[in-house]
N, C-alpha and C positions, 0 to 999 in steps of 0.2 A: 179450735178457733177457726171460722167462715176469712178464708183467703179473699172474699169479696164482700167488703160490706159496703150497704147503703146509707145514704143521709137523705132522707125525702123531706124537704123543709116546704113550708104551707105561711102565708105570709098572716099575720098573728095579728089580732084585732087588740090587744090589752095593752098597756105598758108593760107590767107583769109579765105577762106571756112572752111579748119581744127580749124582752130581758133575758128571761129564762133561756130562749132558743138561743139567742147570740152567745149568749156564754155558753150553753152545753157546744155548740161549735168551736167554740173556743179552746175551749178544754179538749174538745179531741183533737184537734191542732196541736195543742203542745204534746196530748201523748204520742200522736205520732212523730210530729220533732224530737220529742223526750228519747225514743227510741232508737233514734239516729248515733251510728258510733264512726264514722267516715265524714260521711256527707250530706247534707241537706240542700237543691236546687228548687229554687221558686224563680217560674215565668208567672208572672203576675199582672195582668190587666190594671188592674185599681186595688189598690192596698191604704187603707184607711179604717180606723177604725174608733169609739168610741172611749171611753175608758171603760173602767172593770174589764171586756174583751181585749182591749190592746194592751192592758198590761201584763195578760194569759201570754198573748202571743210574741209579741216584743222581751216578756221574761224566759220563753223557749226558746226564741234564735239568738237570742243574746247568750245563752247559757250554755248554748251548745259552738257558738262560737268561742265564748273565754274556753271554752274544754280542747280546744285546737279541734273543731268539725270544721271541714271546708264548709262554711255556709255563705251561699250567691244566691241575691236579689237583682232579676233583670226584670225590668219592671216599662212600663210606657207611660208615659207621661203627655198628655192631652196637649195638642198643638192650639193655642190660643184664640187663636188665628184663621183657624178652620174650623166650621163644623162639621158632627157625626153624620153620615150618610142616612136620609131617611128609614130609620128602624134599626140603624146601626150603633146600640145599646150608647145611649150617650150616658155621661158620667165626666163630675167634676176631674175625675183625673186625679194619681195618687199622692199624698199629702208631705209634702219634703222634710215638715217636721215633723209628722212621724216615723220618718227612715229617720232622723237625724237623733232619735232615740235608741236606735239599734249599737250594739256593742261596737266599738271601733274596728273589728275583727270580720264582720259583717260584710263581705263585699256586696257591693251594689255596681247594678250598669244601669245608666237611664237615658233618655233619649235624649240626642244632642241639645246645648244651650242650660244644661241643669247647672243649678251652681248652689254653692253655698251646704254639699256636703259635708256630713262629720269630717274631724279630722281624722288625718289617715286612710279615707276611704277613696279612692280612686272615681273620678266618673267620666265613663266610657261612653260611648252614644249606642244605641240599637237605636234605629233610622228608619222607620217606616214606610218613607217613600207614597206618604199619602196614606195609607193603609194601616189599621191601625195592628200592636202586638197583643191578641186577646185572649190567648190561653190564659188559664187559671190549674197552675198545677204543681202539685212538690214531686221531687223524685229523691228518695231517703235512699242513701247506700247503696243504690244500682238493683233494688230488689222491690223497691215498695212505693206506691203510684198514689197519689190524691190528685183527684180530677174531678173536673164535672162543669155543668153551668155557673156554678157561684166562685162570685170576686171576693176578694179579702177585706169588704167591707159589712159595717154595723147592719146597710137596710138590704145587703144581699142576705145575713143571716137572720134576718127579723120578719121585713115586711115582703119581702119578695118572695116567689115562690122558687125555689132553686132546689138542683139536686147534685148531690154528691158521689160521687164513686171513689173508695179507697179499695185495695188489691194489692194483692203480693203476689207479684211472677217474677222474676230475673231476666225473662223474653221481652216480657211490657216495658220493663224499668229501662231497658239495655234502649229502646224505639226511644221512650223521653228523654234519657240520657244524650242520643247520637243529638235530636230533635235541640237540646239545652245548649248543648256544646255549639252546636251550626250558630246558636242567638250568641252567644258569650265569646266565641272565638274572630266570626267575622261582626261583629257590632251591627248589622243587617239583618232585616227579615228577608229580602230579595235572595235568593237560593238556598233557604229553610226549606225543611219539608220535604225534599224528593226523593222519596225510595227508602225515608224511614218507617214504612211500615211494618207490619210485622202480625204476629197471631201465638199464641199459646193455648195450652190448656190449665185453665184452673180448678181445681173442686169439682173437675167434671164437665164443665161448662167450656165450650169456646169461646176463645176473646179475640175479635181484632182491634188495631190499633191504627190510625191513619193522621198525615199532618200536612196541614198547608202553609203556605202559599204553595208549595213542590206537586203537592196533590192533590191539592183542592180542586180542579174538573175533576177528579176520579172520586173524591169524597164528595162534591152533587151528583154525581151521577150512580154512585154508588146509593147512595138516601131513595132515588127516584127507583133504581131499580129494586130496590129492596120494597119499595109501595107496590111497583109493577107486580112481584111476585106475592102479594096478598092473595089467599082466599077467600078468606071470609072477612078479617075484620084488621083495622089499624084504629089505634089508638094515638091523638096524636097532644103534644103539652109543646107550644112553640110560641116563644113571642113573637116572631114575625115570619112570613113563607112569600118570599118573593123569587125565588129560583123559577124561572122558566123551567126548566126541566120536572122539578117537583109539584111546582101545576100542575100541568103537562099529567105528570103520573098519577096525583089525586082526583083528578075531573076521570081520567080514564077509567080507575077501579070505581069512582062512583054509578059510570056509566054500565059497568058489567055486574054492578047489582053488592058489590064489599060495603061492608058498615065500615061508614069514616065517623069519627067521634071525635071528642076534645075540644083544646082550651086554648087561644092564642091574646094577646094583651093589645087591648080595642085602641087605646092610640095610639101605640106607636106602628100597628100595623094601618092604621087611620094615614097617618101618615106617607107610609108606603102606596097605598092607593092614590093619592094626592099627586106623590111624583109617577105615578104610572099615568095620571091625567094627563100629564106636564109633558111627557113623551108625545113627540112628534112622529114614530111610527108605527107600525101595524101592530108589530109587537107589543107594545107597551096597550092598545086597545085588546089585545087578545090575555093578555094577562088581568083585566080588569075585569073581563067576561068569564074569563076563569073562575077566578077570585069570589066571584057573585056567585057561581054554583055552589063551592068549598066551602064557604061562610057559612054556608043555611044549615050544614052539619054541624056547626060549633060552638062552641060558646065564648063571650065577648067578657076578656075580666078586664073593667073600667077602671086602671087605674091611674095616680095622677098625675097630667100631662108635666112633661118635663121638664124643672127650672131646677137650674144648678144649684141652690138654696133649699130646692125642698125635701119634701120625700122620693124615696127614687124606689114604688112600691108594684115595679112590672112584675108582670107574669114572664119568668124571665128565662122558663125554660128549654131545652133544643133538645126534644128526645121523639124516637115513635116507636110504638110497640105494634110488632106483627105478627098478626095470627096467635096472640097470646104465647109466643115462644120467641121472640125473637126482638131487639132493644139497640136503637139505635143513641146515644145522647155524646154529650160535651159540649164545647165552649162554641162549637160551630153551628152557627143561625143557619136557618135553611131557607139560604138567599143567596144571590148571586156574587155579592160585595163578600163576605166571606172565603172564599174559592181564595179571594187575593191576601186574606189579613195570614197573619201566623194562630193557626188553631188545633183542634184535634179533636179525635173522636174518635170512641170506641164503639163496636158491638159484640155483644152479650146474646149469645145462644143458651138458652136458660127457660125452663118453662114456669121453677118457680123463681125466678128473679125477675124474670116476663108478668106476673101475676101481680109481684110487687108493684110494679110500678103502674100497670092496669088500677091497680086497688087505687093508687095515689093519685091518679089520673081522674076517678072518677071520686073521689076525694074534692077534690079542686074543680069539676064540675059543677059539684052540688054545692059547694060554697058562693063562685059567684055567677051561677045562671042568674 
């Protein structure tokens, strides 16, 4: 059995079809919780789900809580009050009666002012400080890693385009673990992140692993330098690319002649350029002239602008592949607002795990040119 698999999900035109993906996501959920004889830790962004899949998932952490698993939900809960940062994945925010289904045994921490938890359940604050906590990932037994772009919701498994990375290292797991403990021990994302990196070897492949707020300048800067080092070609699946820096390093390999290609999600990056209007200086003009070269390589997937009520059907991925051997993805946008939230990313040195995702990339191309 492959120490690294993938989930490449493609957002699904049919009832039927959504159906179908949501629940095979589902299902692998619970075998990977099913698997758990320790522990089970989810940083969760938005965790909501519909039935038939919520009751896959809610009957796996409930089950492995009545079995005495430590199982922790630290989760962020959407400030009212505030809106998402232009292209800064907005989402109703995760559903308190669906924690309030979880086994009593279920720890949860949620962001200050929560109420009205199960009983028994303690509720602690993680505090975002403005910023929001947007990893999406389980860490099983200190050995086995679910990561990637997709939230633990019905339209991240259905309609969106998201990808998945599960893995088993003891190196990896040990970086999520340090990374959980920072969210669950001090109830703050404010000094997450620093110097939880880390790297293994998997199957052959190298892995790194990286987290912010702590390192997020080194993980933009790391994304930019890894476009800088393109030869021939990057592949790129991003809902939004507002980083100055990763501008900065797309316009440049376009200028030495690299195939830029891919897919990024036409409103909410619409939006981004909106606020780069709104910017009063040079910068913010200089990212807009960027932005106009970058664009004419890519394709625009139209999908439906944002009400907390509706479909929430973004192209919602944050990955690049370069040079067909090398794979950048995870929870972290490749934007500048990011650097600050609690995220993570990994790269994958891999020529054919680089192919997969190439395949999947130009998959999603030809679906919504």
């Amino acid at each position: 059995m492959k120490k690294i698999e993938l989930m490449l999900l493609t957002g699904q035109d049919s009832d039927e079809s959504r159906k179908q993906q949501a629940m095979d996501v589902a299902r692998r959920f619970s075998e990977f919780v099913g698997a758990a004889r320790e522990s089970v830790h989810i940083a969760i962004y938005d965790f909501r789900l519909d039935e038939g899949e919520a009751g896959i998932v809610i009957d796996a952490l409930s089950n492995k809580a009545a079995d005495g698993v430590d199982v922790r939900v630290a989760y962020f809960e959407q400030n009212r009050k505030s809106k998402s940062a232009p292209g800064g994945d907005p989402a109703p925010g995760t559903d308190r009666n669906f924690l309030q289904r979880l086994h009593k045994d279920v720890k949860v921490k949620a962001v200050k002012g929560i109420s009205d938890l199960p009983a028994g359940v303690q509720a602690l604050p993680i505090e975002g400080g403005g910023h929001l906590m947007h990893s999406k990932y389980i860490v099983a037994d200190a050995c086995c890693v679910w990561m990637g772009s997709a939230n633990f919701t019905t339209d991240a498994w259905s309609i969106q385009d998201n990808n998945i990375v599960i893995l088993e290292s003891a190196q990896i797991a040990k970086c999520y673990e340090t990374d959980f403990a920072e969210l669950w021990e001090s109830g703050r994302i404010a000094g997450t992140g620093k110097d939880d990196h880390g790297d293994a070897e998997i199957d052959g492949s190298n892995v790194e692993v990286d987290f912010s707020p702590g390192d997020g300048a080194a993980m933009d800067q790391g994304i930019a330098d890894l476009i800088t080092s393109a030869k021939s070609e990057i592949a790129l699946a991003s809902m939004v690319i507002s980083s100055g820096n990763v501008l900065d390093a797309l316009a440049a390999a376009i200028r030495r002649g690299v195939k830029i290609w891919g897919i990024y999600d036409g409103p909410q990056m619409n939006q981004v350029v909106r606020a780069f209007g709104r910017g009063k200086n040079g910068d913010s003009k200089t990212k807009i002239g960027l932005w106009d070269v970058i664009k004419k390589e890519l394709v625009a997937k139209y999908s439906t602008p944002y009400a907390e009520d509706g479909p929430h059907d973004f192209m919602h991925n944050k990955l690049a592949v370069v040079d067909g051997s090398i794979v950048k993805t995870g929870s972290f946008n490749f934007s500048a607002n990011a650097t600050k939230n609690a995220e993570n990313i990994i790269t994958i040195y891999d020529q054919e795990i680089a192919a997969q995702y190439v395949q999947y990339v130009h998959g999603l191309v030809s679906k919504y040119a």
